[in-house]
Structure formats: C-alpha cells, structure tokens
N, C-alpha and C positions, 0 to 999 in steps of 0.2 A: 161299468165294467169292473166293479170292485179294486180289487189293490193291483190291475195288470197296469202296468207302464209302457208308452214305447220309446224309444230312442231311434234316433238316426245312427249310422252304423260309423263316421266319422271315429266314435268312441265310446266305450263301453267299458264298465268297471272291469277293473283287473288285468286291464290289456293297457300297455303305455304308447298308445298306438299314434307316431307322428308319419301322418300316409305319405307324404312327398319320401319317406326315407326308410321306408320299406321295401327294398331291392336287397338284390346281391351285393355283400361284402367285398369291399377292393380287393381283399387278400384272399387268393385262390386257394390256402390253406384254412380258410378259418369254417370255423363249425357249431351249433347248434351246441351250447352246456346247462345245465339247468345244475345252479348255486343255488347250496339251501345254506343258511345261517345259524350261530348258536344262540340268537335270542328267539325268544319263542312265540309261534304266530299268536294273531291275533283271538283267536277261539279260545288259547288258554287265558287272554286278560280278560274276557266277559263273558266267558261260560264256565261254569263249573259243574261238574258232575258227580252231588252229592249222592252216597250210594251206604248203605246196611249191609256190610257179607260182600255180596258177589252182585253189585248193583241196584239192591233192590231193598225197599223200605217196605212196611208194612199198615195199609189205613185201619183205624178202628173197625173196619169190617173184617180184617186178617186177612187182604186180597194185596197182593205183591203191586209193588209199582217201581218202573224203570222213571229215573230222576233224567230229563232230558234238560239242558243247557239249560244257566239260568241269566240273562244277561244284567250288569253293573252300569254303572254309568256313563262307562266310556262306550261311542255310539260306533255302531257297524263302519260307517263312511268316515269319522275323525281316524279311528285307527287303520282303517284301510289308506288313506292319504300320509301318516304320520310312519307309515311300513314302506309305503311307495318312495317318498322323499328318501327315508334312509338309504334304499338301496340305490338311487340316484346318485346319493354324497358319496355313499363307498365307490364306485363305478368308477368316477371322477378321481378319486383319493386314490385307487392303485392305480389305474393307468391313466394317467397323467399323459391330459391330448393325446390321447394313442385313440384311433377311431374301432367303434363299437356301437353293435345294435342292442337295446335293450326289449325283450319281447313280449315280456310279460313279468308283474310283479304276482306273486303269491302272497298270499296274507291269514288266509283264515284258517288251512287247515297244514299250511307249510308257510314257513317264515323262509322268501327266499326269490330267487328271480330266473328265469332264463333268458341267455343274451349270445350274441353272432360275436363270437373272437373267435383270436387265433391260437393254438395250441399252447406256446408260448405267453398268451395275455391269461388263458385260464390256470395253466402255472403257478400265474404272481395273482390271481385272486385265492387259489388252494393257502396260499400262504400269511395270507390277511390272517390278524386272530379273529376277526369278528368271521370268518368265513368256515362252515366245519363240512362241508363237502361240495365238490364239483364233480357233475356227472355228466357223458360227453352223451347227446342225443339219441333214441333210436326209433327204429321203426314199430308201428303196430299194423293190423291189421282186423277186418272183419271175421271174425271165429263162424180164422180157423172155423172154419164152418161147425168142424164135429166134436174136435177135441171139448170142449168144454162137458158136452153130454158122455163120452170116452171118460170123460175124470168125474162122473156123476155129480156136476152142477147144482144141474139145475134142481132135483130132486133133494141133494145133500147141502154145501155149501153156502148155494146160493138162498135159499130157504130157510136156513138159521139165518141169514142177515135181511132177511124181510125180501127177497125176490129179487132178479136182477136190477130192478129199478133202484136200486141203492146199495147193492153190493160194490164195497169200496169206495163209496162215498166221502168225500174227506180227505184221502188220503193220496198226495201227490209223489206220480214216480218220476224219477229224473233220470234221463237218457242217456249216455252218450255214445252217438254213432253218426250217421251219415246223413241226417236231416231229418224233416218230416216236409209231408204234402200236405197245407193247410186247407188244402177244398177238400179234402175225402170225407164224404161221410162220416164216416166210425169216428171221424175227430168234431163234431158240428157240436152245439150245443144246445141245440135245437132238437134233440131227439130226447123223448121223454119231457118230465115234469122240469122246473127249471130248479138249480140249484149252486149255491154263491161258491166262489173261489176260497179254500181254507186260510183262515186270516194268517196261519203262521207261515205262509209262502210272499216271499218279497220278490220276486225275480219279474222280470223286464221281458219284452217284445221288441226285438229288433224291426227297424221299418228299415225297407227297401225296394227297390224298382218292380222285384221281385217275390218279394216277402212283404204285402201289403198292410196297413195299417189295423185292417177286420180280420188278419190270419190267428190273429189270438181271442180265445173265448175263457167260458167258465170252464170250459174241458182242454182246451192245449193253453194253460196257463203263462207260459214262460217259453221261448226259443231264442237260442243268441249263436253264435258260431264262433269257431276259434281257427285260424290257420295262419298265424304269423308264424311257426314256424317253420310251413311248406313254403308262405312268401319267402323266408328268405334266401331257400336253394331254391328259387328260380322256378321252379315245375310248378305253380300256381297259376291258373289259369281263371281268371273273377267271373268268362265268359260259360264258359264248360263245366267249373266246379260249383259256381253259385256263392256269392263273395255274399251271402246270405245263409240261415237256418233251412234253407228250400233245399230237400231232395232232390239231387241231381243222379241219386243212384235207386232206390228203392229199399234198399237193405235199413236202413230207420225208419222208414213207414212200417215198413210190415213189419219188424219187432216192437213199434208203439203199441200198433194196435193189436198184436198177441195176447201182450200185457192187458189194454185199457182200451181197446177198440171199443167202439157203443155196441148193443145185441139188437143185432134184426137186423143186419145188411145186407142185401139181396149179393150171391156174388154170381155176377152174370162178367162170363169169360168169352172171348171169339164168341160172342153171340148167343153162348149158352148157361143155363140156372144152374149152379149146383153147391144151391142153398145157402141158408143164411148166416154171417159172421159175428161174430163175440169174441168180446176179450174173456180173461179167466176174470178180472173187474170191470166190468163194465159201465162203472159210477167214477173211477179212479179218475186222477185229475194228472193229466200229462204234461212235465215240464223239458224242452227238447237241449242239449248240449252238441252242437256239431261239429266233431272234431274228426270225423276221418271224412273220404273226398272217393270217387269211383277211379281216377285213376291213378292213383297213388296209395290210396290207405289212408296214415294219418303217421305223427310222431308223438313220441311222448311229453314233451313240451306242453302241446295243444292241449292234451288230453287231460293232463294232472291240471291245466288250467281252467278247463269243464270240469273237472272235479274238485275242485277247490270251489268254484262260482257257484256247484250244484249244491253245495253243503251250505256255502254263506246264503245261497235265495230260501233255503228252507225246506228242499224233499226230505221225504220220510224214506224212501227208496231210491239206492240206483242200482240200476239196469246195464251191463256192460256185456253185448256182444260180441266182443273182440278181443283179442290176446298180444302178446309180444310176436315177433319173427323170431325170436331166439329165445335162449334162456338165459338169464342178467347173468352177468359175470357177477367173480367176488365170493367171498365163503359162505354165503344161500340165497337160494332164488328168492326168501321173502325181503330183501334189501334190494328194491327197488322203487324206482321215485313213486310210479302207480301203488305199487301195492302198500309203500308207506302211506299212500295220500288218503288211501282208501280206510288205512288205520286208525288217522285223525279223525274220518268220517265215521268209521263206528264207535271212536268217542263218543264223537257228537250223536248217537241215539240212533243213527241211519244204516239201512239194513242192506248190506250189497251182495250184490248177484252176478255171478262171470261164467259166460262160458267154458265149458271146459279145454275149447281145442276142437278141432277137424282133421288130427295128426292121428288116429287110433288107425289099425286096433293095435298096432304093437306098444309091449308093457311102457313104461315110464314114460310117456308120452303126453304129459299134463302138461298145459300151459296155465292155469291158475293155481295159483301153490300155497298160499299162505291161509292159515285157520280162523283168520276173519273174516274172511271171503268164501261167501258162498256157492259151491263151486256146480256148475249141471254137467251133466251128461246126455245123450240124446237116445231116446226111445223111440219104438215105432208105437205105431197105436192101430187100430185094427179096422180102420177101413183104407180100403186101395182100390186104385183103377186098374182097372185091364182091358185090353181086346183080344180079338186074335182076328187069324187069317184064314179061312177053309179054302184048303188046296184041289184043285179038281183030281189030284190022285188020293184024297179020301183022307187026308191028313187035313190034321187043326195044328196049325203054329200056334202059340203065346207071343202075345208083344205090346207096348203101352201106347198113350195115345188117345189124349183127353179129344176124340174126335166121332162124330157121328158114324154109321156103317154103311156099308149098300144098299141098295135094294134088296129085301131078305126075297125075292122072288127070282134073281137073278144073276147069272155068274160073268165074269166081264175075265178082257183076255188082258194077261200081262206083257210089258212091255219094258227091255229094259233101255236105262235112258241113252248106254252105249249104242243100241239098236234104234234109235229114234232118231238118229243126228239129222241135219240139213244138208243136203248136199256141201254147204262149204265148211262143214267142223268135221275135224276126227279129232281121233282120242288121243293120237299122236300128237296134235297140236294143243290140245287144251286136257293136262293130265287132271284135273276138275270136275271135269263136264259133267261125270257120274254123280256128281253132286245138287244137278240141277237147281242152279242158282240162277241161267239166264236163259229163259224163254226163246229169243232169238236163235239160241242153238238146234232146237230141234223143229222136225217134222210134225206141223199139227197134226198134220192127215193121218198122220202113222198111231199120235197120242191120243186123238179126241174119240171120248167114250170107254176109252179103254184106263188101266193100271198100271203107273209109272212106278215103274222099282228104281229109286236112287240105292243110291251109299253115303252109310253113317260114316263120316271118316273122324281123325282126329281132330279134322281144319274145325266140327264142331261142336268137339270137345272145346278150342282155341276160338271158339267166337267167330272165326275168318268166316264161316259159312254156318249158315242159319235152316232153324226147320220149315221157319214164318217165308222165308224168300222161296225155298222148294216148292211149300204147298203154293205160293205165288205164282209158281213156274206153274206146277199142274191147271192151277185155275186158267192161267193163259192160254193152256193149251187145251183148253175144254175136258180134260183128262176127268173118268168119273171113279178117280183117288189116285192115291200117291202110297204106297209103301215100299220105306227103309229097310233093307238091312245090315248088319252092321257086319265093318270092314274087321278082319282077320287080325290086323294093326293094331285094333282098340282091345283090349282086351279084359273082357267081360265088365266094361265101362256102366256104372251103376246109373240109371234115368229116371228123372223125376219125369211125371207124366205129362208130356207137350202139349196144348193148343191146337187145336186148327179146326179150320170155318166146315173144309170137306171131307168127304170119309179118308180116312190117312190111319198107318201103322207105323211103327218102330218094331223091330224086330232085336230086341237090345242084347238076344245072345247070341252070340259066334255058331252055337253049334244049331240054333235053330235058322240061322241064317244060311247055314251051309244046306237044311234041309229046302228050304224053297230055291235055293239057289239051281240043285242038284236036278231039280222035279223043272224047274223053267227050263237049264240047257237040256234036260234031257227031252223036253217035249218042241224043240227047235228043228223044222226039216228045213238044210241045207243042201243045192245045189251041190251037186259034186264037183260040176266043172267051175262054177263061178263062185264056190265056196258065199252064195250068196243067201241069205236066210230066203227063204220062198213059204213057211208059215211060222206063225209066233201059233205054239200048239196049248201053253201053258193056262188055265182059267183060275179064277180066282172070287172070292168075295171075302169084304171084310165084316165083321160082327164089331157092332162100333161100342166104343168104351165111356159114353157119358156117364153110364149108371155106375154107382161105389158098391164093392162087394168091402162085404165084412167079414173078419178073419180074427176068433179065437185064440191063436195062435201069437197075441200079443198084449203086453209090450215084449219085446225086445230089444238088446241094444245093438243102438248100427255100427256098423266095422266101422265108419269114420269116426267115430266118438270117443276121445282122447282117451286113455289109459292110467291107472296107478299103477305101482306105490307113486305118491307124491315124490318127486327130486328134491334134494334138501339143495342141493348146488350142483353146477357145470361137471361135474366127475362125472356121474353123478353117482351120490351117497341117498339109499331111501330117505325119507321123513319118516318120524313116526306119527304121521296125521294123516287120516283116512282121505282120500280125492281120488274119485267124484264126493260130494257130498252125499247128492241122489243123482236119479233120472227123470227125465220129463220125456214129452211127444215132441221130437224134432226132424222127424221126418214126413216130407210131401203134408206140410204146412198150408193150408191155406189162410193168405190175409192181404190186408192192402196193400196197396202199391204205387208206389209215385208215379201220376202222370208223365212225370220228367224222369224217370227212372230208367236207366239204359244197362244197369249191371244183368241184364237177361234179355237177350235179343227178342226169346220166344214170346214173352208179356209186356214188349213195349208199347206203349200206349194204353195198356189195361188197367184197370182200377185193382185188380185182384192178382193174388201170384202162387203159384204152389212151389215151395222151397223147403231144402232140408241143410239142417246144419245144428250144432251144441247153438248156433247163434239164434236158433227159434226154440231152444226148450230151455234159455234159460230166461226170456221175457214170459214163460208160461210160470214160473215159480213166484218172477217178482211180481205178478199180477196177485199171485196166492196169497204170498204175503201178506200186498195191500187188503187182504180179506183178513187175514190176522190179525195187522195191524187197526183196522179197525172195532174186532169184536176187543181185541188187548189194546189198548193203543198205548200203554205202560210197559209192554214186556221188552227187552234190550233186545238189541241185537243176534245176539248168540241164543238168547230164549226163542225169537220167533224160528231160528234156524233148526233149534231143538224140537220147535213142534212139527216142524216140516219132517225135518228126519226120523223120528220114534215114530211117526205112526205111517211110515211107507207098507208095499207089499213087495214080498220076495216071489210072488205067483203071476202068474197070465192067468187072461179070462178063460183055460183048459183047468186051471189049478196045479197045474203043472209047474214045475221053476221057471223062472225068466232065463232065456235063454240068452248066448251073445255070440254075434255073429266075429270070426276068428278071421275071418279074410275078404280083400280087396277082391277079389275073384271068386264066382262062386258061392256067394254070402252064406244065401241061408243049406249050403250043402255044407259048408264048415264053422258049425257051429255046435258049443254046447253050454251047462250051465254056467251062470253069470255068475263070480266071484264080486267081493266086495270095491276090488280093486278096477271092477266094469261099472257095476250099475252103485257102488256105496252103498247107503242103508236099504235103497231099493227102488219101487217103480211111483211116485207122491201120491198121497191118498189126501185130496183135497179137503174132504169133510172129514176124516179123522183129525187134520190137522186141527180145526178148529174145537179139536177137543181132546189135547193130550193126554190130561189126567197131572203127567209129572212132567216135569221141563229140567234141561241140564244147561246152568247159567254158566258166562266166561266172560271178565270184566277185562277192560282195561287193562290195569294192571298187569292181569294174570297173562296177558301178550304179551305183557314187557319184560316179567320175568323170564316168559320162554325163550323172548329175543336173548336176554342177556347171557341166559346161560347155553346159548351157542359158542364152542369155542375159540375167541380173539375176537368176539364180537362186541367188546365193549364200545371199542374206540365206533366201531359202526352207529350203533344206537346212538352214541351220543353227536354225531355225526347229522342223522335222519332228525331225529326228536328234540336234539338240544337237554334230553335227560339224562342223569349218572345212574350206571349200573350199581351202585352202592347203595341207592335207594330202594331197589328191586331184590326179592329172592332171587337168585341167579343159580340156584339148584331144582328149577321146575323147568325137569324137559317134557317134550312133546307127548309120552302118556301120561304126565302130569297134570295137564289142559281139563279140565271140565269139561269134555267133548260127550257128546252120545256117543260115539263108537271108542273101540282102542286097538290102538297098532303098536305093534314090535317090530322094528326093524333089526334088532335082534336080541333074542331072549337067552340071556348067560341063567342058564340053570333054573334061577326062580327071578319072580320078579312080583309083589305086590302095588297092584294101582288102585286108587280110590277114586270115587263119581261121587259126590254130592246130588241129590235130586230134590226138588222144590214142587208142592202140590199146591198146582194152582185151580183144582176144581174141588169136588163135596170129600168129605174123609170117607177113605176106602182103607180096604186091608188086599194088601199085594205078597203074590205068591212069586218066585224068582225060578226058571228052568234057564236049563243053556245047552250045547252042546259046542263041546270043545274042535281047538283044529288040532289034525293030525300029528302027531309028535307032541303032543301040548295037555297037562293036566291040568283041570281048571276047576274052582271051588269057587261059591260066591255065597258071603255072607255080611249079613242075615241070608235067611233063605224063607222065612217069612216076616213081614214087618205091617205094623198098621200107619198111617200118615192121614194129619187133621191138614184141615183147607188152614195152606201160608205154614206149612211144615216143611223142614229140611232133613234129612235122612243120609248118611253115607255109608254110600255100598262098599265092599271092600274083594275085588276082584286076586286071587291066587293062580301064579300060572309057576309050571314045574315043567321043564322040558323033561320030555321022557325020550329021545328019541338026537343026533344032530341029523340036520338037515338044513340045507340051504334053497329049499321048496317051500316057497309062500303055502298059507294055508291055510285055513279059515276056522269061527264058527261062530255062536250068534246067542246071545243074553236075552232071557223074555221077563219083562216084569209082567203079571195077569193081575188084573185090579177086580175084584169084586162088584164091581160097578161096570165091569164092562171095557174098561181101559188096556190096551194093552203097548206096552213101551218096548221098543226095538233097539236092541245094540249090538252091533257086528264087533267080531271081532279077527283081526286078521295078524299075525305072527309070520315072516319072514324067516330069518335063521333060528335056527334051532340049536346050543349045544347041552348038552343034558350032563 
C-alpha cells in the first residue's frame, strides 16, 4: 500500500483530542476562538522557498521552475510536538486552573490553537505577549457524464498528456468538505493499469467502524475528519454525522469525483443509463479532509484544521467547495483565519481553488475574496433534460423529469390528487394531501391506469415532502404517471432534473402550470345538484425525458453564481481584484454519490446525483489544474492560475457572447451579456490552458506587500503572519498584483499599471490589441514585442478617464503570438473622474 497509514481515530496529528472530555463547556457563556501566535509555524523552520524574480529560477535549458519547500533537519513530528507542548504551557500560564478545552493545535501553516473559553478567559489570552490574535469562531458552509467532452477532453487535454489513462497522474488533490464514499467506483483503484501512491504525500487513513481499513487505495490516498469544534456546541451527532471521513451527506463524493473520479462509470439512475462518468483527471490521486457535516455545515476551527493537515500530508491541490455564512468582519475580508491559512498554503507551492458563492446574481455578492485563491464561478454547459406533456386540447407543456414517458400510442385521463381522496380524507383535514406523499389517502379505483397531478409546493423546496415518496404514492396506486405542477407560492423555483422509476413530469413554471391546470378544470363535468364531479374529461400523455438534448446556446452564467466586484470589507468598499476568477460547468452536474448521502431526498440511495452549484464548477478547475500541474509541475501557484485564466473564452458554442442570466425568476428571459465581474476572464478552455505561451507570476511576498499596504493594516498582518510590514513594500495596491486581469475601483484621472509576463513555451513575437471600457482611454505599450523561451517582458497599461462615472465598465487586452498563442486580460474600471 505504499506510504498510506492507518490510524485508529482515538487520535490523530493535529488534533489534542482527550475523548472522555469532549463535551460542552460548564460555562454557558463560553465559545469556540481560534489563537494564532507571534512565533512562527512550523513550515517557515523547515521549508524555504528559494525563488529568482517572482518565484522562479531558471535550469540550463531556460525552462522556469517554481522552488517548492525544501526541508532542514528539524523533522515534521519533533516540531509539530515541540508547537503542541508550547501552546499547552501557555494555556496553563494565563489561566491558571481556570477550566478550558483545547481543540486543536496548528503548526504548519498557522502557529496557533483553538480552544472552548469564556469571553473573559479569551480577553486575558489577547493579552499574553506571546499571543497576536484571537478570533471568536464561525460558521461555514457547502457553496459528470458529459462535461469532460463539453470542455473538449478528450480530443484536447487529455491527449497531450498521453490519454485519460494517465491524465493527472501523480498529482494529489486535497479536499475539504463533507466526506467521501469509499466503495464507489470512480474512487477503486482497480480501474485501469496500476499505479503507486506519489512519494511526496505523507497523509494517514483513518480506521473506523465505518471507515474500514481497505477504504484507502492508490487513488483515495489520505481521509481523516475533523469536528471537535461541532463536539464542543453539543449538535454533534457520532451516529448521523459519521464520527468518521464516511459521507454522511453526498456533497464530497460528488465534488471528489468531479475533480478525479476514474473515466468509464456507468451512471445508472432509478434504473436508468445515462452514460458514462469522468473526472477532468482521471489519474489524480484523492486526499479526503472532512470538516463540514449535513446537518450543520461546519466551523472554521475544523476547517483551517483540514487545511493546515492538508498542506503538512503533502497535496499539490485544494479543493474548497464551500464559503463563509457571512463576511469576516474587521478592515477586509482577506483577514480571515481560512483565507490566511490558505496564504501559508500557497507559500507552500499548493494551488487552491473556492467556490465562488450560491449568493448571485446580485453584484458584490462574492464569498471568496482574496488574490490567492482561486476563485469559480458556475456555468451552464450545453446538454439538458426535458420532457413535456401533450394535452388533449392540442397543447404541449415543457417540464423536467429524468423519467421515462407513456405509451406513445396512447392517451391516459388525469386525475387530480384533491379528486382521488378515500372516503375518509379531505382536503380540509389534511392541507398536504395535494402533495401525494401517502398512498393510504386516496382511491386506487379512481388512480389505477390513470395520471395523478400532485403539487410542487414549497414543503419540497424545504425537504418536508419529496418527488421519490409521490412517485411512490403513484406506484401504489397503480397510477400509469404522476405529474407536478407547480404551486403559485414557489415562484418560478429553478429544478434540477428529478428521478423516477415511472413516467412522471414537473411542470417547474407557474404559468405553464396554470395552462394544464385551466384545460383539467375546464374539461371537469359537475353535477349541478351534488356539485359532485361525474366525469374527469382531461386526457394526457407524457413524452418521457431520459434522452439529453444539446443546446448551443452555452456556457452561460447561472443567476445563482455569486457576483463581483470583489468586497474589500463589511461596508463594503470594491477591491481592486478581478472575482470570479473564471467559469466552469456547474450546473445539473452529474457525479457520484454517497450511499449514505441524505442532502437530496430524490438520489437517496443512488450511486449518481445531478446537482448544481459554484460548489461543482470549482472541483472541475482543480481537477484542470492537476492537468497543469502535471505537464508543469514547477509552475507556482499563481502561474498555473495564470494559465487557466489567459487562455479562457468570452463566446458560447453560437459564437456569440456568453450570456448571464440577471434573475432568480425567469432566468434565461432576463438575461444579457456577461461582464468580467459574472463570468472573470471567461468560460476555461481546458487545452489552451495546457499551453499558454506567457504566464503572469505573483509570489509571496508580492501578497504581503498588498496586505500591508491596506490602511491600519499593519498591526493585522503581523497579527495573522507574525511578519513586520517594514519588511514589505507597503505602496503595492491591488492593481499592483501581477494579476492577468486589472481593476480599478476607482480611476482619479490617469493611472499607470504594469504586468510583467514570463514565456514559458518556443520564442514567438506578440502583437498587443485592446479595447477600452466606456469612459476610459487606454494605451498599451509596447504594442509589439518578441520574447525568447524563460523571458520576462513588462507591459505597461495607460488609462486616462475621459468621462466621470460611477458605472462599472469594462474591456479586454489581447496579446496575439505568432505561434498561435493568444493571452486574455480583462479589464474592468468602476468609478470614473476625468
């Protein structure tokens, strides 16, 4: 089993976990703080990150190399013990016999602890000198059959790196989310030729009841869990949550295997094929972090504790589907405990990935903030399901409904579930019942052979009532289908495409629901004297929806897919950093699914799931990544993000602009083109990435300076970091960054920015166009240059407001390589005064 370990779950590095005294705190005041310190973790004693420029050194062949960690003599486990101990002694040293839980020690990428006091005990640690910040707990939360061929694969991508049999090969992504399911396929290691675990991954298998000793391979390398600090408020559940790496939700199976699922997984749904699953690496090597839980979420404690473990066991990648509930307080959102953690992590050479948020479409609605983090957005991509309904008044409705159809020879009469009851239910008694959740309620004689119309309500929007128990009702009732539609209440409530064994619809809009509704009561003959129905007149058949149509008409971005400008802080104040970064496919996803996985009533118990969310398009980037990272496996951080971003597309397969949908209601009728501030540099172009031409590098440092020179931000960094802003230029603001793109949040008059660019493929000679945004003159010079392979070149970008205006507003820098290269930079201006 090469270098996998397992452990008993007793104890596990990183965690100071004494189990008998894991409970709730005596004092009904006390809370969850995570103390970071001013000596500095362990990662800066034994790694150093010698770097040329902007990260990067030069071999006798003139090919750039990113310098990753070098380690000294002092060993991983002597200084993780020798960081634990200290924070013990301090603990001890301020409060004196005062009782306290300690949760977790940090070591590698944060020198520092989280621990269960009281308001008052965190006080007198703020005030310790060896103590430079205390931060009181919070919440987080949870933010493919086809896409791989949609992002041209297997043709492009996958083909420069020898075929999917060894795309990603090598290169390990680390998680953190909600578990994984160790029996699914797409995680085996058995599929394909066999291939060793990468020596530079140290990380551990936890064993449990649960989480068996075989659940780790050459492909799920590493899984451990983290929830001490859900134990300590009490709502931890060992039974329901999985006091284990085991999915108890489903939502971290299916963003593993987005990323690194194996190619060629049958996905067979409620009984039916529709086809086969891949990750965008299908070679990559999975290492699992589980720190959020289905009925809770997760806290930031846990989390920064999976990201601290994920960097000391050795991923080249993480993977973060999930965001804050809020935005950090304090003078900017990039001071915060995650997104500092994640800082240390791209020291350390690791390339991280976050969604953007499920908050869009309105503007400033970004939940990942900071220019180290790579931030997604969600795309649609261009196959969909549909069905519909043919009415016997000569009308076709639209409506979803991963569900076979009728008999195409035959038309069947509808029936609504209000008109079905049993003698002992009305409607008056059970205001539900339209919901057809219990069989016992109605008249089979009335239902069997015939078309039960339920109602979509909100109860399942809210989970309360489900699609799986309806069509369970029909099936009981011998009914030959079941169609929805949807209640007046929901309004125009967006449906990924449901399940079910027998023919069945959703009817997912208000106003086409009003038309079958209109055509049933109107074809109803009523008794006049007993107001008693005496014929159900209505007929129907459905045209069933297993088959995917394809649709041109995409990418686009979907109305939920968080929004720029970036927030610099709580006011909030723009950033001047471009977010999204890009866009991916995150919508009606298909991928695996935990067995144990209950966050979707409709796909419980299935292997497969179709879901949309930023938290599926941005395990489709880190999967890309790990395709970069292995044809580069020297480029930094911010270089593999550079190759991802220069060579996106601003078009749909129409050639047309990418559009973006503007509203909750109504989607694709309120919609127009995508600003930088929806989709970032654009829609990822998987096989250009693997061949930029030029790369825009951003070290270290060049973070720290931007930190610093945020205003009163000193005492902050040095706070997070343990560094002095004295060491740092503290005059590099955010269009100062090394970024592919540039933002003005606002432009006084003129403003000169510089990009340095690095040619990391054959010498070419590059031509420079642009066009400016609105109110905004803009020059770029050179305007032609030539660049030899491991050349550096700086552009020098002029912008002249011609115009005020306090209307964002775009445009977009092309470098044209004579070789074919073409490099993409947005740019987007805010206020205007001229």
């Amino acid at each position: 089993m090469g270098n996998i370990y397992f452990v008993l779950l007793l104890f596990c590095f990183g965690m100071l976990l004494l189990v008998p005294c894991l409970c709730q705190h005596d004092s009904d005041d006390a809370n969850v703080y995570i103390v970071a310190l001013r000596e500095a973790p362990s990662s800066h004693y034994y790694s150093e990150l010698r770097s040329v420029g902007n990260g990067f050194k030069f071999d006798d062949s003139g090919r750039t190399q990113f310098q990753k960690p070098r380690f000294g003599n002092i060993t991983k486990t002597d200084r993780r013990y020798d960081i634990s101990r200290v924070h013990d002694s301090l603990l001890k040293k301020v409060l004196k016999g005062e009782k306290y839980l300690k949760l977790y020690s940090y070591h590698y990428l944060i020198n520092g602890f989280s621990v269960l006091v009281t308001q008052e005990q965190a006080e007198k640690l703020s005030r310790s000198s060896e103590v430079s910040n205390v931060i009181l707990d919070f919440s987080v939360r949870t933010a493919t059959t086809h896409t791989p061929q949609f992002l041209g694969l297997p043709q492009g991508a996958w083909s420069q790196e020898g075929g999917f049999e060894t795309a990603g090969e090598g290169v390990v992504i680390g998680f953190v989310d909600t578990g994984i399911d160790p029996t699914h396929p797409s995680f085996s290691d058995k599929h394909g030729h066999p291939y060793p675990i990468p020596a530079h991954y140290s990380g551990i298998c936890e064993v449990t009841r649960d989480f068996p000793s075989d659940s780790c391979n050459r492909k799920l390398v590493g899984a451990r869990h983290f929830a001490a600090s859900a134990i300590t408020r009490g709502i931890f559940n060992s039974t329901q949550d999985y006091a284990s790496p085991l999915d108890g939700d489903g939502h971290g199976t299916h963003t593993a295997s987005v990323a690194a699922g194996n190619h060629g997984i049958p996905v067979i749904v409620a009984g039916n094929h529709f086809g086969n699953a891949s990750g965008m690496a299908p070679r990559s090597h999975i290492a699992v972090y589980k720190a959020l839980y289905k009925r809770f979420g997760g806290f930031a404690a846990d989390v920064v504790a999976a990201i601290d473990q994920a960097a000391q066991d050795g991923v080249d990648i993480i993977s973060l589907s999930i965001t804050p509930n809020r935005r950090p307080p304090g003078i900017a959102t990039f001071f915060n405990p995650i997104d500092m953690a994640l800082l240390s992590a791209v020291r350390a050479g690791i390339f991280v990935v976050q969604a953007a948020g499920n908050t869009g479409p309105s503007p400033m609605s970004m939940s990942s903030f900071s220019p180290w983090i790579f931030t997604v957005g969600a795309a649609s991509h261009d196959r969909t399901y549909s069905n519909s309904i043919f009415l016997g008044s000569n009308v076709t409705v639209p409506g979803v409904g991963l569900a076979p159809g009728t008999d195409e020879s035959k038309i069947y009469k509808l029936i609504h579930a209000h008109h079905a009851l049993n003698n002992d239910t009305t409607v008056a008694d059970d205001t539900y019942v339209g919901e057809c959740q219990d069989a016992s309620k109605f008249n089979k004689d009335l239902v069997q052979g015939n078309l039960l119309i339920c109602s979509y309500s909100i109860r399942f929007v809210l989970g309360t009532s489900t699609i799986k128990q309806a069509s369970e009702t029909a099936k009981n009732l011998s009914a030959a289908g079941v169609v929805f539609y949807m209640d007046p209440f929901v309004i125009e409530y967006q449906l990924n495409p449901v399940p079910m064994k027998m023919p069945g619809i959703i009817i997912a809009s208000t106003n086409d629901s009003k038309i079958l509704m209109q055509y049933y009561n109107s074809s109803l003959e009523i008794d006049a004297v007993t107001k008693k129905i005496v014929k159900f007149g209505a007929v129907a058949s459905i045209c069933g929806g297993l088959k995917a149509n394809y649709n041109n008409a995409a990418p686009k971005v979907m109305y939920f897919s968080a929004r720029g400008p970036d927030p610099e802080d709580s006011l909030p104040h723009q950033a001047d950093i471009l977010k999204p970064n890009l866009i991916a496919p995150g919508n009606s996803i298909w991928a695996a699914w935990s067995y144990h996985g209950t966050d979707s009533a409709e796909f419980q118990g299935e292997n497969f799931a179709m879901m949309s969310g930023t938290s599926m398009a941005a395990p489709h980037v880190a999967g890309l990544a790990a395709l970069i990272r292995k044809k580069f496996p020297n480029l930094s951080p911010a270089a593999v993000g550079s190759a991802l971003s220069t060579t996106t597309s601003s078009y749909d397969k129409n050639g047309g602009p990418i559009m973006a949908q503007r509203s909750y209601a109504f989607p694709d009728l309120n919609q127009s083109p995508a600003t930088p501030f929806d989709m970032g540099s654009g829609f990822v172009n998987a096989t250009a990435a693997l061949n930029p031409g030029l790369i825009f590098d951003t070290s270290y440092d060049d973070y720290m300076s931007f930190l610093c020179a945020i205003n009163g931000s000193a005492p902050v960094v040095l706070n997070y970091t343990g560094q002095n802003c004295l060491l740092y230029n503290s005059t590099v603001n955010g269009p100062d960054l090394n970024l592919p793109s540039i933002t003005l949040s606002k432009l006084n008059q003129s403003r000169v920015v510089q990009r340095t660019i690095q040619n990391i493929a054959g010498n070419e000679t590059y031509s420079v166009g642009w066009s400016a945004p609105y109110g905004v003159s803009v020059k770029v010079s050179p305007t032609h240059f030539s660049i030899a392979n491991g050349e550096r070149r700086v552009l020098s970008v002029f912008f002249d407001a011609t115009i005020n205006s306090s209307v964002a507003s775009f445009g977009r820098i092309g470098l044209f390589g004579s070789q074919g290269h073409v490099v993409n930079i947005p740019l987007s201006v805010i206020v205007k005064i001229s």
